[in-house]
N, C-alpha and C positions, 0 to 999 in steps of 0.2 A: 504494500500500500504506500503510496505517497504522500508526504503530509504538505501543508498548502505550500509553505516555504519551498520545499524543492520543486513544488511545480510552478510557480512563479518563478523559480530558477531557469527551469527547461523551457517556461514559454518566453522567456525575454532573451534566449538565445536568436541573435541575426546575422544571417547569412549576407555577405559582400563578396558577390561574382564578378571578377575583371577578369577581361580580354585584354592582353595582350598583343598588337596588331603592328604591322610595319604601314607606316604614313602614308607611303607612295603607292604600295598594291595592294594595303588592306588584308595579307597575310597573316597568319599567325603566326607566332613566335614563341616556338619552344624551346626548354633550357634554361630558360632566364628567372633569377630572384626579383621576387615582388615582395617587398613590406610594408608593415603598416602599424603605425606606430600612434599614442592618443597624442593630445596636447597635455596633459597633466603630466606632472613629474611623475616617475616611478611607473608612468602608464604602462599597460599591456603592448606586446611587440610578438610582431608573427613574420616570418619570411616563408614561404614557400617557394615553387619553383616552378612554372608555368608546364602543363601539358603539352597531349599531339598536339591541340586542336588552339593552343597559347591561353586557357583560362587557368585559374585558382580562385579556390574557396577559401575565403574565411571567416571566421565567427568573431564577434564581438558581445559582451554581454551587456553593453553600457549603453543610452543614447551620448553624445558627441561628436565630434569634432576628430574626425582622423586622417591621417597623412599618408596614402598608397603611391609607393615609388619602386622605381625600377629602374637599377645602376647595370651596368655589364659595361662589358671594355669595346664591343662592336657598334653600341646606339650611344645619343644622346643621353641625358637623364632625363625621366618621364617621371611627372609628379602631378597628382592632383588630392587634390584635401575632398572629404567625403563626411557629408551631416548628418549622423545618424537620429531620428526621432525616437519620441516612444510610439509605440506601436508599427514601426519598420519590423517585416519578417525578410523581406529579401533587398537586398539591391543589386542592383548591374550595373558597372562601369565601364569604360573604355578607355587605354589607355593607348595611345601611337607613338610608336617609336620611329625617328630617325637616323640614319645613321653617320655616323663619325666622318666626317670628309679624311681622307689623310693628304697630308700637306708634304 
């Protein structure tokens, strides 16, 4: 049996789906670390590493204010800040990568 607390625990768990994509063909892009980090000190921090298909999941359990980026040595850096509400069950974002001119 569950008591109310854990399940107010499991239902304020939300899912944040990013794509990772290449700018120019709209590609997927696997391989590559995505994190995502709160703004509060001490916050929650997740990296995973993009699939076939360039997406990752991740959960947060907070509403806020969080920071999904994606560093590698072949693209730009790709950053965009993500508002999590109460009552958010999923989000999807998009992120496009460029790549590095070399000089």
């Amino acid at each position: 049996m569950i008591n109310a607390v854990q399940s107010a625990t499991i239902a304020s768990d939300i899912e944040i789906l990013a794509e990772v994509k290449l700018k120019d063909t709209n590609e997927p892009v696997t391989g590559v670390t995505v994190t995502l980090t709160g703004k509060r000190p001490a916050s929650a921090y997740q990296a995973c590493v993009t699939d076939e298909q360039g997406t990752v999941r991740m959960q947060v359990r907070k509403p806020g204010t969080y920071t999904i980026r994606v560093t590698t040595d072949n693209f730009e850096i790709a950053e965009t800040e993500v508002k999590v509400v109460a009552g958010d069950r999923q989000l999807s974002i998009e992120l496009l990568l460029t790549r590095k001119t070399v000089v």
